[in-house]
Structures are given as structure tokens and as C-alpha cells.
C-alpha positions in Angstrom: 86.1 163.4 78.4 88.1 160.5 77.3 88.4 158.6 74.4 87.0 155.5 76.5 84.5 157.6 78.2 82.9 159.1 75.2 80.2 157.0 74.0 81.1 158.5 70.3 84.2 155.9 70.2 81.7 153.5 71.4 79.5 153.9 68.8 81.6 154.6 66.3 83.6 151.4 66.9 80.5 149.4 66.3 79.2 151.0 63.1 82.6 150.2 61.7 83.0 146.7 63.0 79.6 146.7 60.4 81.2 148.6 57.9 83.8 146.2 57.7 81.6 142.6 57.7 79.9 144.4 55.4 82.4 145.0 52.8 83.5 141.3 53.3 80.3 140.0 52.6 80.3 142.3 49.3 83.5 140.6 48.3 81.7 136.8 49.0 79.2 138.0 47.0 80.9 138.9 43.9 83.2 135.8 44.0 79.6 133.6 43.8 78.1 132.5 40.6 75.2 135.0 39.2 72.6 131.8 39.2 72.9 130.5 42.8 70.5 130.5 45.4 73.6 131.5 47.8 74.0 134.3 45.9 69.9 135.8 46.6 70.8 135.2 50.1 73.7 137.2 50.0 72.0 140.0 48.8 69.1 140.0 50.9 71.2 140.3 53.9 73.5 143.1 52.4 70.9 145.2 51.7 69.3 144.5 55.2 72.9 145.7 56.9 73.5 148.6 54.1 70.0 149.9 55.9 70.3 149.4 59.4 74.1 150.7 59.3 72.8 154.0 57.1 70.6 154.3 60.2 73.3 154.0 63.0 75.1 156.7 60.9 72.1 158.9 61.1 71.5 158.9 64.6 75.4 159.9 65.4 75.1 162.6 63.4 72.4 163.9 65.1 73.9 163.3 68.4 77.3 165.5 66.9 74.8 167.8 65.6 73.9 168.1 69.3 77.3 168.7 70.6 77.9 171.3 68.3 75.5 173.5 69.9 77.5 174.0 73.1 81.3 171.7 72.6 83.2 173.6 75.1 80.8 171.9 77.2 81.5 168.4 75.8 85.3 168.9 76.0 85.2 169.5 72.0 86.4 171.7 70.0 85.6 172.8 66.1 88.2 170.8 64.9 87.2 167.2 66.8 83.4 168.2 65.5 84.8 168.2 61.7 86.8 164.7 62.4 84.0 163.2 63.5 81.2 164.6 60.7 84.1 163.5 57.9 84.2 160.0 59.9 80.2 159.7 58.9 80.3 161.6 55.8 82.9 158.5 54.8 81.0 156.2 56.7 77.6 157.2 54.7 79.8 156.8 51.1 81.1 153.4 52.0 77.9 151.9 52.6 76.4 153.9 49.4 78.8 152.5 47.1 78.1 148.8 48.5 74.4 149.3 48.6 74.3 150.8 44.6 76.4 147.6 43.9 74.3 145.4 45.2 71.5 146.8 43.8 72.9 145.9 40.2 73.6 142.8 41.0 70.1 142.0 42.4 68.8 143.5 38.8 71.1 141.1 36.9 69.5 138.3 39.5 66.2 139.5 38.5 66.5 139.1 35.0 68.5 135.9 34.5 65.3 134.8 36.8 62.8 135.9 34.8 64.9 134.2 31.3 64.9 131.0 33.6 61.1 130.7 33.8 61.0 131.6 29.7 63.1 128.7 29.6 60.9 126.7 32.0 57.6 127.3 29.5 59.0 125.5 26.3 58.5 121.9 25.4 60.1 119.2 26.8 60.6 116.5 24.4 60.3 112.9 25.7 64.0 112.3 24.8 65.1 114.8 27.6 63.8 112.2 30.4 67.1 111.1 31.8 67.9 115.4 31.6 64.5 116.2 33.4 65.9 113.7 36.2 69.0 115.3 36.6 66.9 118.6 36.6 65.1 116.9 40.0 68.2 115.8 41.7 69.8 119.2 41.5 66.2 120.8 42.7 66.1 119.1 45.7 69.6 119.5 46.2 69.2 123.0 45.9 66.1 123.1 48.1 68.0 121.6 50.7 70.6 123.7 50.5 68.1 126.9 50.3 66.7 125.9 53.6 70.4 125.7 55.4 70.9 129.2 54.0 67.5 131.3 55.4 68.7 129.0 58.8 71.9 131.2 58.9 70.4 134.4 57.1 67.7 133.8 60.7 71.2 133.4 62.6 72.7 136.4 61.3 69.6 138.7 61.8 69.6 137.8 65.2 72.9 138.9 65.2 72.0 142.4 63.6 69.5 142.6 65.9 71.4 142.3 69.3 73.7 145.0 67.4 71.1 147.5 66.6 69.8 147.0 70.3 73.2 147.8 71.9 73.5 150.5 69.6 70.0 152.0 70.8 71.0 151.7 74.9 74.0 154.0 73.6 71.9 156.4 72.3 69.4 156.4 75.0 72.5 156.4 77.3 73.3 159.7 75.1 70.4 161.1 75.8 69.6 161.2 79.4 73.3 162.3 79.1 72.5 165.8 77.6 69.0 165.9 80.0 71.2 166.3 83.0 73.7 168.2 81.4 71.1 170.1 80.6 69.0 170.6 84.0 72.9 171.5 85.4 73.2 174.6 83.5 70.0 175.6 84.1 71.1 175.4 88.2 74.0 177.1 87.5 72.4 180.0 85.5 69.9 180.3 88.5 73.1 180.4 91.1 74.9 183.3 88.8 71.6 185.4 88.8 71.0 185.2 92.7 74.4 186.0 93.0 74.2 189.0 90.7 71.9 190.6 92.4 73.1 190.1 95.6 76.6 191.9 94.5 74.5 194.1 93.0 72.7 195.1 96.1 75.9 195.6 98.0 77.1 197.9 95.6 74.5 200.1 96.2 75.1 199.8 99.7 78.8 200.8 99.9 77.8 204.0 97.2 75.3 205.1 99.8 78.0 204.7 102.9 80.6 206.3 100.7 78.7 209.2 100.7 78.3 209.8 104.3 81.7 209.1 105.5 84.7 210.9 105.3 88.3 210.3 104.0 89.1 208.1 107.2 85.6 206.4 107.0 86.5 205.6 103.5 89.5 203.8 104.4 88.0 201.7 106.7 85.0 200.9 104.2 87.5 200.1 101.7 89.0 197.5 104.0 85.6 196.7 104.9 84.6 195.9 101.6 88.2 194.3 100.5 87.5 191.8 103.4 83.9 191.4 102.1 84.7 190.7 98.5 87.4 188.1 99.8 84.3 186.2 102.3 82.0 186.2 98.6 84.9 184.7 96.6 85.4 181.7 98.6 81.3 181.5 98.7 81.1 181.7 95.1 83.8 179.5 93.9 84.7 177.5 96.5 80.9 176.4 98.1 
């Protein structure tokens, strides 16, 4: 099987399409102030795609894990096997070391948030008026802005989504794959049994006929049987 045929590459080239948005994002996020609303966003939707990716990456190794039982049979060999479950195991670490980041910096989000609302609680003093206007304007400014942000977060889900669904049709693609795969050598084992016994019944034959004849009935069995092993070769392999 092919590079382009096997739906591995196919996968594969998805999850790392991810892999690679993902880092990017990663990067956007640590160039963005710590007390931005752009910022929550940001890590929201990494940790949405550190999850679904870590999922993708699961389901391919089970489907190598698969393989492995029989990869003659899938074209592979040992060696293609261990590419492909380093590919993942590297796969699975880049999206670790993102997720573990971004888990920090949600923490550090956390608690400058919970310092803001200790702020929040202390008295104003009626000096601070043309302040607690300024306060307002950036508010709504901010809430305006929050509300374009969950628009493209919604945008970028759907996004994930379509992804996650392609990626599932591959697996299920997969899948009924190996169930026919499967049903064949089940055929075939049934074929190399009935022939067994049939070779095995001739065999029995010709020891019997052997017995009775003489040197010049030999020969001519021999021939006989030459002729006959040449008629069950082309049934065999060739029908």
C-alpha cells in the first residue's frame, strides 16, 4: 500500500496540520499581555485543541496497534511500525509540553483575577470620579471586544469540529477496512483446508494403487500423478 493510499498519511497529515496551529497559537498567547480578555480566550481554545488532538493521537495508535498484529498483511514491516509509534510518541510530547504551559499560564490568569476583585472591594474615594469614568469606558470597551472574541472562539470550534468529523470517517473508513480484511482470510483459510484434505485423500489413493501395481504400473502412475499434481497447481493458484 502506498503512501497516498494508506489512510495513516492521511491521518497523520491532519493531526500535524493541528499540531502546528497549535503551537502558533501558543506563541500568540505568550506574546499577549497576562490581564487581557484576549488572552482567557486564547487559552480556552488551546486547551480545547491540546484535548481533541491527544484524542486523534490515541485512536492512531490503536489502529497501529492493530496492524501490528498481522503487518505483512498491511504491507508493513517492524521497522515502518516503530516510525510510526515514535511519530505519536512525539506527537503525544508536543502537545504535553503546550498543554502543561498553558495550564500555568491559566493559574497565573487565575490569580491576578482573583487580586483584581480584592482590588474591586476597597473604597472609592469621591476624588476618583473622573478615574471610575475611565474605568467605564474601558469596560465597555472591553465587553465589546469580549463578545467579537467568543464570535471567533464559536468560528474556530466549528472549525475543530469539521476536523474531528473528517478525522472520525477515516477511522471508520479504517475499520470496515480490517472487517473485510478480515472476512478474506477467513475465506482463504477455509479454501486451504478443503484443499488439504482433498490432496490428502489422493495421497492415500495413489499409496493404495502403488501397492497393487508393478514396476511398469508404477511408471505410468507416476506420470499419472505428475500430470495430476500439474491440473491441481493451476486450480490452486491460478483459479
Amino acid at each position: 500500500m502506498t503512501s497516498a493510499q494508506d489512510p495513516f498519511f492521511i491521518v497523520k497529515e491532519e493531526i500535524q496540520d493541528s499540531i502546528n496551529k497549535l503551537q502558533a497559537t501558543f506563541h500568540q498567547l505568550e506574546q499577549t499581555p497576562l490581564d487581557t480578555g484576549e488572552r482567557v480566550h486564547l487559552t480556552k481554545e488551546l486547551l480545547i485543541s491540546c484535548e481533541s488532538i491527544e484524542w486523534q493521537v490515541d485512536e492512531l495508535d490503536k489502529a497501529i496497534a492493530v496492524a501490528a498484529r498481522d503487518p505483512s498483511w498491511y504491507g508493513l514491516d517492524e521497522a515502518e511500525l516503530d516510525r510510526r509509534r515514535r511519530w505519536t510518541s512525539t506527537a503525544h510530547n508536543q502537545v504535553g509540553t503546550v498543554r502543561k504551559a498553558v495550564e500555568a499560564v491559566k493559574e497565573k490568569i487565575t490569580s491576578l483575577s482573583g487580586t483584581h476583585q480584592e482590588l474591586m472591594r476597597l473604597p472609592i474615594n469621591r476624588s476618583s470620579n473622573y478615574i471610575t469614568q475611565d474605568n467605564d469606558d474601558f469596560i465597555t470597551s472591553e465587553s465589546d471586544r469580549q463578545m467579537l472574541l467568543i464570535k471567533q472562539q464559536d468560528e474556530e470550534l466549528d472549525e475543530l469540529s469539521a476536523s474531528v468529523q473528517r478525522i472520525g470517517g477515516v477511522g471508520l473508513t479504517i475499520h470496515e477496512e480490517l472487517v473485510g480484511q478480515e472476512r478474506i482470510l477467513d475465506e482463504l483459510s477455509t479454501e486451504m483446508e478443503t484443499t488439504s484434505n482433498r490432496l490428502e485423500f489422493v495421497q492415500k489413493k495413489v499409496a493404495m494403487v502403488m501397492k497393487k501395481a508393478g514396476v511398469k504400473g508404477q511408471i505410468m502412475m507416476i506420470a499419472f500423478l505428475l500430470l495430476l499434481f500439474i491440473v491441481l497447481f493451476i486450480l490452486v493458484f491460478f483459479t
